[in-house]
N, C-alpha and C positions, 0 to 999 in steps of 0.2 A: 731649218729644222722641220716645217712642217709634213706630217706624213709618215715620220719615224716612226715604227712601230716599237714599242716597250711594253715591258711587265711590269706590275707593280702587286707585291704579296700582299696581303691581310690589307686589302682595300677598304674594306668599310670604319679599321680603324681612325683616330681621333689625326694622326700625323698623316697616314698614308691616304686619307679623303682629301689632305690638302694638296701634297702630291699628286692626285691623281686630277684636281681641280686645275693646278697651274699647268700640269701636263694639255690638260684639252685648251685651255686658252690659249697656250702657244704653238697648240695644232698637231701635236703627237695624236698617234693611232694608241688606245692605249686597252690591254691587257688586263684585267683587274680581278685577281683571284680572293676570291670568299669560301669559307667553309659550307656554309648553306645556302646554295642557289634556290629554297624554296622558301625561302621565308625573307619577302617584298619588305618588312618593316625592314633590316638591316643594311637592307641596299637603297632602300628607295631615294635618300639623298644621295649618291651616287649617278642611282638612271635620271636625276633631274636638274643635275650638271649642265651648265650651256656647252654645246657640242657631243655630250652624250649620245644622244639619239644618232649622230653619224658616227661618231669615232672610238664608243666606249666598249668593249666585250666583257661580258663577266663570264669566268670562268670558274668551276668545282676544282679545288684542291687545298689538302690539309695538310699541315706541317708533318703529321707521323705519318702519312702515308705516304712509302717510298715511292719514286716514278707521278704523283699524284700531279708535279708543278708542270712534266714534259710536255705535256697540248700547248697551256698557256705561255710557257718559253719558247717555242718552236718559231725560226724566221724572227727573233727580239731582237735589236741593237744592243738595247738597254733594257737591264734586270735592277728594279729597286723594290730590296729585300727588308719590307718592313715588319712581317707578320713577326710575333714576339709577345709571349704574357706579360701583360705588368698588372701586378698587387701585390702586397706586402703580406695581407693577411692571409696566412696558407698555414695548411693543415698536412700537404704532403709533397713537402718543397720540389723531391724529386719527379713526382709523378704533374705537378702542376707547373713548375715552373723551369726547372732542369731539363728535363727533357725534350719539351717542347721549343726550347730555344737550340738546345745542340743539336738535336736532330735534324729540326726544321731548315738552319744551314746547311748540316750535311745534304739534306732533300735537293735543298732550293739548288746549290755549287755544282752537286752531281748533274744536275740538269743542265745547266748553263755548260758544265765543261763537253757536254754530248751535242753542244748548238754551237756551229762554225759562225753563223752568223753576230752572237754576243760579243759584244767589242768591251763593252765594261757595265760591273755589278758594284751599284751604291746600296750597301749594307747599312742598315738603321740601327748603330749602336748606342751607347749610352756613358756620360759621366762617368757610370754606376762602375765601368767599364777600368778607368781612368787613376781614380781619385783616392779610390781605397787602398792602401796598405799600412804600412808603420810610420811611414816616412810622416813628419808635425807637419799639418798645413795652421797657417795663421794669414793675419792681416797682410803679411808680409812677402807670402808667399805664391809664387805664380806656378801654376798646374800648367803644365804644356803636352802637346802631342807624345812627349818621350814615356809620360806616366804610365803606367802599366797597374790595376788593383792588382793585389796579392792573393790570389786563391783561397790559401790556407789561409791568411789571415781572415779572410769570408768567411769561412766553415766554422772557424772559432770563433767570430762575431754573429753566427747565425744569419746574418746576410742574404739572404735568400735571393734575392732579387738579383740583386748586386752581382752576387757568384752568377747565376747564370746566363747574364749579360757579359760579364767577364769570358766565361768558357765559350758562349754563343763564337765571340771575336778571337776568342785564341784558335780554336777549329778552323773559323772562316779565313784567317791567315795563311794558317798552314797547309790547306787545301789549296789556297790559290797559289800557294809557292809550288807546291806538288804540281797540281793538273794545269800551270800556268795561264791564271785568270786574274785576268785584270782587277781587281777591288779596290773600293775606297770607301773610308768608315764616316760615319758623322756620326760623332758622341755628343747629343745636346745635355741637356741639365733639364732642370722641370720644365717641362714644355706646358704652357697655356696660351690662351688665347681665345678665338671664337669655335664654337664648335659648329663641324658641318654636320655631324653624324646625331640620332637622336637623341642616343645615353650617355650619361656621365663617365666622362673619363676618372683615371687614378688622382692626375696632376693637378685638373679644372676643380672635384672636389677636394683636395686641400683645401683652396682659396675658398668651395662654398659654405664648407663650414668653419670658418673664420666668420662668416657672415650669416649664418644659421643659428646665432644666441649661443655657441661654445663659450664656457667659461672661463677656458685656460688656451692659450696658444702652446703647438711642441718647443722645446729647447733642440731648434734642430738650423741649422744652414744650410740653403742650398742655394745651386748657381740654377736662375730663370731663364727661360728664353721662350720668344714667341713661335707660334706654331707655324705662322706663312714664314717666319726667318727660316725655321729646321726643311719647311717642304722647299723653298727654293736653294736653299745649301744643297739639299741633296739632284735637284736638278744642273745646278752650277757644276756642281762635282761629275754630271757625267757628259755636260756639254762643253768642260774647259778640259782643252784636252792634256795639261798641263799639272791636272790634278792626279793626287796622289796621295797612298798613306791614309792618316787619321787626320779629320779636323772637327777640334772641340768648337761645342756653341754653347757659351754663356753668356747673356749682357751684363749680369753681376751677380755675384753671390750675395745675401742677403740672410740674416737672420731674422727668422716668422717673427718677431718683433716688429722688425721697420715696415714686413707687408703688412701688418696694422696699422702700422700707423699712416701707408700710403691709402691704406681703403678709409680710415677714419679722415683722412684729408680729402679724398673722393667723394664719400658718403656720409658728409657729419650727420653726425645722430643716432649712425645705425649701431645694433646693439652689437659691440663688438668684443672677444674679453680682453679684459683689464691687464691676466698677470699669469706668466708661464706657467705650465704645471711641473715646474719643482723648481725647487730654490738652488740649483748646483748654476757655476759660471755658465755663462751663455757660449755655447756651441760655437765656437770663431770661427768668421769666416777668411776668405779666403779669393785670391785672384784668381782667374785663370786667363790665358793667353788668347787675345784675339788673329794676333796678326796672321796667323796661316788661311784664317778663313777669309779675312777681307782681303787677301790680294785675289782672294778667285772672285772680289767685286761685291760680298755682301754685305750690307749696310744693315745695323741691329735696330732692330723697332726698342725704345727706353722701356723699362719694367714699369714704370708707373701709365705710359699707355699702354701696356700688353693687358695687366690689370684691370682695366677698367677696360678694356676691349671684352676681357673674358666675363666680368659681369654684365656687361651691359646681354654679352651673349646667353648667359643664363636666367636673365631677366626674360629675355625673345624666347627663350623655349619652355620657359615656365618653370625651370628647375628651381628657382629666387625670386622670393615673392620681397619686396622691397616696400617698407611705410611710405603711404603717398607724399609725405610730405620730404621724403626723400629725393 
């Protein structure tokens, strides 16, 4: 493998730093587009990656600017398409979150379908992707590759997020059947873990205000997984050449309930809350299917070490300050 050259979008994010970390360990030449090449705080874990200084290029280019990714795709093998908003709280879904995710594939697909060299583009999708429509999930029931969210059912659950991870991946499909491009999707669930990058991600604060004296945990379920699992699935997926499709990464779905009580077993003492904020049934969780991903080889780090991985990471950057006697 070593020497390959690849792209990798929205580098300095929280999954695509990991991405881009395992990339130089295993010797790729690697591509690494940011929207702002003048500002050193966003990249600097990035330039101080082991084998950065030989093999890392950082590149300008932004989701809405069309043509913006061609320099940094030019002569790639491998295109791993991460760049993508994530947060909940938005005030103009389309202009913050829609947009920039449908666009940003039409951007990223156009470019690759204009590069003979591209042999295959690992897309950074989402659960979010996956899991939503009408269909009941319960204890009982297993979420597979076949899932598809429901759009409409998005727009009327105000889903914001959700919706345009959903549309992000219906685009990217239907482009790569048109201009025939190879893709393959990895839909993880909450991704945590340690963080390379300086700021707080979406996923990492969940987990840090659970542990910031919150007095109520959401009544919500989701499926977890760790951050170095989602960056090597999406490397696996462009080095097995056998891959294909969608593959979901959850190690287990979990209601914010039990991740208390895995931190209150981690961290006795610390001040953590007590009792959901509302009294309606708890949010059921739900399976989802591993086996597509472990036959490309990947092995899941368990949620109670991912957890305590990602604290101990927010302890190291200072985001979590933790009583001594903790």
């Amino acid at each position: 493998m070593t020497g390959k050259l690849v792209c990798v979008t929205g580098a300095s994010g929280f999954v695509a730093s990991w991405i881009v970390k395992l990339l130089l360990n295993r010797g790729y030449v690697v591509r690494a587009t940011v929207r702002d090449l003048g500002n050193p705080d966003k990249t600097k874990h990035l330039s101080e990656l082991e084998g950065a200084n030989e093999r890392l290029h950082l590149v300008k280019a932004d989701l809405l600017d069309m043509g913006s990714f061609e320099a940094a795709i030019d002569s790639c093998e491998g295109v791993f398409h991460t760049a993508s908003p994530f947060y909940f709280d938005v005030k103009d879904p389309q202009a913050e979150l829609l947009e920039p995710a449908v666009t940003g594939v039409i951007n990223v697909l156009e470019a690759c379908a204009k590069t003979p060299s591209v042999k295959r583009v690992v897309i950074t999708s989402s659960i979010a992707a996956v899991a939503y429509n009408v269909r009941t999930r319960g204890p009982d029931v297993v979420v597979d590759e076949t899932w598809f969210s429901d759009p409409e059912y998005l727009r009327e659950q105000q889903n914001w997020y959700q919706l345009s991870k959903t549309l992000a991946e219906e685009t990217a499909w239907k482009m790569a059947k048109d201009k025939g491009i190879d893709i393959v999707t990895i839909n993880p669930g909450m991704v945590i873990g340690p963080l390379l990058q300086p700021t707080l991600n979406t996923s990492c604060a969940a987990i840090l205000q659970l542990m910031n004296g919150s007095s109520t945990y959401p009544n919500s379920s989701f499926g977890w997984v760790s951050v170095v699992d989602v960056a090597e699935a999406h490397i696996l997926a462009f080095e097995v050449p056998s891959a294909n499709g969608r593959y979901l990464l959850v190690d287990k779905t979990v209601h914010y309930s039990e991740i208390v009580m895995i931190l209150g077993k981690l961290y006795p003492g610390s001040s953590l809350p007590t009792k959901c904020v509302d009294d309606k049934p708890f949010v059921p969780t739900y399976k989802v299917s591993k086996e597509k991903v472990e036959k490309l080889g990947l092995e899941f780090t368990s949620i109670e070490e991912v957890i305590k991985q990602t604290i101990e990471s927010l302890k190291e950057k200072k985001m979590l300050k933790l009583e001594s006697n903790l």
